[in-house]
N, CA, C and O of each residue as an XYZ file, in Angstrom:
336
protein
N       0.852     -1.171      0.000
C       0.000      0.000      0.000
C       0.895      1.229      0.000
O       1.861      1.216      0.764
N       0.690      2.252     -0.744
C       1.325      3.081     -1.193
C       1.142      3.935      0.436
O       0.597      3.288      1.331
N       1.557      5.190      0.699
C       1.971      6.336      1.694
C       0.153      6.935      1.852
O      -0.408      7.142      0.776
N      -0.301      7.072      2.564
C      -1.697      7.430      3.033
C      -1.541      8.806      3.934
O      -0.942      8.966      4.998
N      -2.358      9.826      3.060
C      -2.145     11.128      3.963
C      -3.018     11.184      4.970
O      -4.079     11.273      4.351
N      -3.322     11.192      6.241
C      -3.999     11.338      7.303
C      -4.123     12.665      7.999
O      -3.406     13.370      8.711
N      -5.289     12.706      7.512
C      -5.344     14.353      8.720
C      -4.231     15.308      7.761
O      -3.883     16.306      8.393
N      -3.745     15.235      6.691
C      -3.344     16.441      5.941
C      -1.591     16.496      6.884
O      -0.502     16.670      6.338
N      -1.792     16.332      8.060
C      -0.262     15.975      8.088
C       0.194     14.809      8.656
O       1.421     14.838      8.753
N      -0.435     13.515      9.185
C       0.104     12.859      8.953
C       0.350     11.585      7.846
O      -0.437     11.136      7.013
N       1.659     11.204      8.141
C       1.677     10.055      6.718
C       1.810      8.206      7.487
O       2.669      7.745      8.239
N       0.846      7.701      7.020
C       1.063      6.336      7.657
C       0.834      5.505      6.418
O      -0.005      5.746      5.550
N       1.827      4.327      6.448
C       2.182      2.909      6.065
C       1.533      1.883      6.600
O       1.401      1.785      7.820
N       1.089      1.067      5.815
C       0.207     -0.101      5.914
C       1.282     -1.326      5.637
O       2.073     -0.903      4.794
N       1.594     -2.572      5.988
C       2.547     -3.304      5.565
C       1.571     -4.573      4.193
O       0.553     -5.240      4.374
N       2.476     -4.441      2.900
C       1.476     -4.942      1.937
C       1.941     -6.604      2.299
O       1.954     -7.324      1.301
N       2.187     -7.042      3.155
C       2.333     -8.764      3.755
C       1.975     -9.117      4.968
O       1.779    -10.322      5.128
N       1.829     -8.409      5.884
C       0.962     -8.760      7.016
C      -0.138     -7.897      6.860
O      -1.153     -8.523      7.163
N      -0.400     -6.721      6.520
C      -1.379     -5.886      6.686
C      -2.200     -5.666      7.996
O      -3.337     -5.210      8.117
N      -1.272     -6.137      9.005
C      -1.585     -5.615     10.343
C      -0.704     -4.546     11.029
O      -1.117     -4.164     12.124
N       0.430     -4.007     10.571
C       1.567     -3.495     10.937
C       1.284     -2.025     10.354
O       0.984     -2.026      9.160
N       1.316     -1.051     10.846
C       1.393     -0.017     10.116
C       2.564      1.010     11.125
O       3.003      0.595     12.198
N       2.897      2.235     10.601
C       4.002      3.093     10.801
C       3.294      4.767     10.491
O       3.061      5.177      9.354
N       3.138      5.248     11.254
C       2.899      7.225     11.111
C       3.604      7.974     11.458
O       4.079      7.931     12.592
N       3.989      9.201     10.303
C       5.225     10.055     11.214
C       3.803     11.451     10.672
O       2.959     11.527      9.779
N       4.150     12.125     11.574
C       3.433     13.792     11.795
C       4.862     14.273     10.814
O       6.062     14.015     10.910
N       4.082     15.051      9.903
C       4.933     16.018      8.982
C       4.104     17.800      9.304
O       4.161     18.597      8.367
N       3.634     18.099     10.191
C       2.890     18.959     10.307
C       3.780     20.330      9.956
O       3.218     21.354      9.567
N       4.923     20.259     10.097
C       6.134     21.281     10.140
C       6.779     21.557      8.745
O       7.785     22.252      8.603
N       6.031     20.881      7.621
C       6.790     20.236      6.904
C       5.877     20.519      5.401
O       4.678     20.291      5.564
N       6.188     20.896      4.223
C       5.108     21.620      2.928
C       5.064     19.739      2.548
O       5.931     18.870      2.642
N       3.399     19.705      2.034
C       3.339     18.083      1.568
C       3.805     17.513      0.945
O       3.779     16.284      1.025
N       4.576     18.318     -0.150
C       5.783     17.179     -1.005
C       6.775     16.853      0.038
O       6.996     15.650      0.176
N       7.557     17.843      0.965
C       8.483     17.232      1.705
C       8.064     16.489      2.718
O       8.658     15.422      2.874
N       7.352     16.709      3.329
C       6.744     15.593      4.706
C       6.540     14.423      3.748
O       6.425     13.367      4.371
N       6.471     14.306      2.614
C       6.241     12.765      2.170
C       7.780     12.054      1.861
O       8.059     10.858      1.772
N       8.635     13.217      1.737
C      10.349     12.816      1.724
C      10.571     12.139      2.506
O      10.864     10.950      2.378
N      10.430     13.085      4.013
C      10.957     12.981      4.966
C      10.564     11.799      5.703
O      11.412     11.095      6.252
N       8.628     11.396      5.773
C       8.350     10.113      6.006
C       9.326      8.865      5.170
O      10.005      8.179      5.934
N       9.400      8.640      4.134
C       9.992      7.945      3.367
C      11.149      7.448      3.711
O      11.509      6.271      3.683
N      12.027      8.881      4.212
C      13.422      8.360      4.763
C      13.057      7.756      6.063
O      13.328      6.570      6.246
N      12.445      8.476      7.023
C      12.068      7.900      8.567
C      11.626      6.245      8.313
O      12.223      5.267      8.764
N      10.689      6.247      7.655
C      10.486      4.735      7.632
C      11.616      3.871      7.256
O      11.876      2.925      8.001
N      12.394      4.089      6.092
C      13.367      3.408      5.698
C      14.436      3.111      6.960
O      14.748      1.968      7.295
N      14.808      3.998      7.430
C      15.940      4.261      8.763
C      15.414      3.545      9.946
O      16.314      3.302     10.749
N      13.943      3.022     10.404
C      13.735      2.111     10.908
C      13.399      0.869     10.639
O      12.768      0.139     11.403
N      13.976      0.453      9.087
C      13.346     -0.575      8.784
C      12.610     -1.479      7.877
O      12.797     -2.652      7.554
N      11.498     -0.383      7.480
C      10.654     -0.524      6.463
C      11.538     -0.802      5.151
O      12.670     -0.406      4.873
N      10.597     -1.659      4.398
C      11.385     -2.287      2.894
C      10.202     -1.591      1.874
O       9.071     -1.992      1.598
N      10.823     -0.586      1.510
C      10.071      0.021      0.100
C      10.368     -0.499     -1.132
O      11.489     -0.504     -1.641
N       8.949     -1.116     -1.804
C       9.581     -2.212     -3.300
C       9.002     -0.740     -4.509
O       7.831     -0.895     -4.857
N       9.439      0.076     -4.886
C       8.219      0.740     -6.078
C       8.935      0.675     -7.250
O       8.757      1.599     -8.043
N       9.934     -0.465     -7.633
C      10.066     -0.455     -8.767
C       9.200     -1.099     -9.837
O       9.257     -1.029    -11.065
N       8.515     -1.641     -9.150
C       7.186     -2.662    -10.527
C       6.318     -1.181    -10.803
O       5.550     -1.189    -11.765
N       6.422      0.042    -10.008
C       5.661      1.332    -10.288
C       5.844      2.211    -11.442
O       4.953      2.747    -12.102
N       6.938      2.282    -11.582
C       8.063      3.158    -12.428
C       7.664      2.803    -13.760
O       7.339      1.673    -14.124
N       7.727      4.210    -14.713
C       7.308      3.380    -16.315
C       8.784      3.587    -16.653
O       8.896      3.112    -17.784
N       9.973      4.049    -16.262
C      11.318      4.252    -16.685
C      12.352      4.735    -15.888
O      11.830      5.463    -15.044
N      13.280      4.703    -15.770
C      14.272      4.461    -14.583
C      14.151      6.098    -14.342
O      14.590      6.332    -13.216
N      13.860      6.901    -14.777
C      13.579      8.284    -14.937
C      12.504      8.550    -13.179
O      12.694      8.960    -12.033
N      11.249      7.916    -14.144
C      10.465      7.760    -12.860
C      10.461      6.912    -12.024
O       9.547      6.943    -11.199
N      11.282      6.060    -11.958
C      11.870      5.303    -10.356
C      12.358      6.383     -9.662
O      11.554      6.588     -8.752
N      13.375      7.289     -9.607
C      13.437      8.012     -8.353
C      12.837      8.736     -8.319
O      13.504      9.540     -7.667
N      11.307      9.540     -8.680
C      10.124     10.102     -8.893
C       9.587      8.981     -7.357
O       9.516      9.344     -6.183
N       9.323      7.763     -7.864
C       8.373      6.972     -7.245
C       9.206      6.349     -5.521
O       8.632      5.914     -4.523
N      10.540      6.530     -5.743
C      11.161      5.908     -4.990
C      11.086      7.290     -3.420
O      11.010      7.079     -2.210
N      11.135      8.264     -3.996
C      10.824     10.072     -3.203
C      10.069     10.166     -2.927
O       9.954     11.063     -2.092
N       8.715      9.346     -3.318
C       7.041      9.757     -3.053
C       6.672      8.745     -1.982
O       6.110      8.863     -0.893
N       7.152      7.755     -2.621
C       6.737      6.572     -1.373
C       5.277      5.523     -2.192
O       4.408      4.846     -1.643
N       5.511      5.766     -3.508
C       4.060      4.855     -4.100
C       4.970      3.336     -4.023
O       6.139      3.099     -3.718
N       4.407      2.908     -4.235
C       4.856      1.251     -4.021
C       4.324      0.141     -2.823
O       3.559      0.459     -1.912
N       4.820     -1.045     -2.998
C       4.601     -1.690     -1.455
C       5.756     -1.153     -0.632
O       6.816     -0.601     -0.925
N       5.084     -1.567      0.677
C       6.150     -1.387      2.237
C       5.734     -2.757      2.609
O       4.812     -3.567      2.516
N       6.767     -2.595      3.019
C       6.869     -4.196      3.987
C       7.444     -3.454      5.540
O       8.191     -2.492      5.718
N       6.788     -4.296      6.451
C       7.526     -4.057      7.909
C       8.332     -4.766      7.732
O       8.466     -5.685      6.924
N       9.472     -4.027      9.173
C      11.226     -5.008      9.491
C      10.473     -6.200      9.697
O      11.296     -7.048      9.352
N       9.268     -6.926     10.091
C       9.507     -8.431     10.061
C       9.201     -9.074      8.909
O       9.857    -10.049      8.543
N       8.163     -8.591      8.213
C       8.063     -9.150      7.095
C       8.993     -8.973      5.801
O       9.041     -9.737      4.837
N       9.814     -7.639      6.024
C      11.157     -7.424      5.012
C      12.338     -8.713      5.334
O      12.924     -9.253      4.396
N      12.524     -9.009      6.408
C      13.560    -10.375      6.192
C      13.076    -11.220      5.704
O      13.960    -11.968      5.288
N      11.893    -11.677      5.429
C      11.515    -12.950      4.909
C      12.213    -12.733      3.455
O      12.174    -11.631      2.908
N      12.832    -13.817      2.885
C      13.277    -13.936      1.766
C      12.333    -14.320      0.311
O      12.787    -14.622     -0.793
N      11.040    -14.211      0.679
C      10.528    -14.313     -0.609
C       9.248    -13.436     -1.004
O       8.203    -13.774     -1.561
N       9.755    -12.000     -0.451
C       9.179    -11.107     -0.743
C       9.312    -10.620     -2.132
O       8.687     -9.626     -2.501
């Protein structure tokens, strides 16, 4: 599940393999293209496994998609499993 805006500032993650796990950071401080950066990195730095390359129509827009946060997330437990 792609990045979900909540309440206009916050951003929460759904995990697309357990789909019980989710992650919210408050960007309230923050203009909505960048609070969706900044979530992106926060999640990554704890963990989270962002897949959005099946998103991308060209390596152009992979780091378009990879900055936004469209794609699956996986939580740290379901990112070690090896056959994600």
């Amino acid at each position: 599940m792609a990045l979900a805006v909540v309440r206009a500032s916050h951003l929460r993650v759904t995990c697309d393999s357990c789909r019980a796990t989710t992650a919210e950071v408050c960007g309230r401080r923050d203009l909505p293209g960048m609070a969706r950066v900044a979530a992106v990195r926060k999640f990554k730095s704890v963990g989270w496994h962002h897949d959005g390359a099946d998103y991308a129509p060209s390596a152009r827009a992979e780091t378009t998609v990879d900055a936004m946060g469209a794609g699956r997330w996986y939580c740290p437990a379901c990112s070690k499993k090896t056959h994600l």
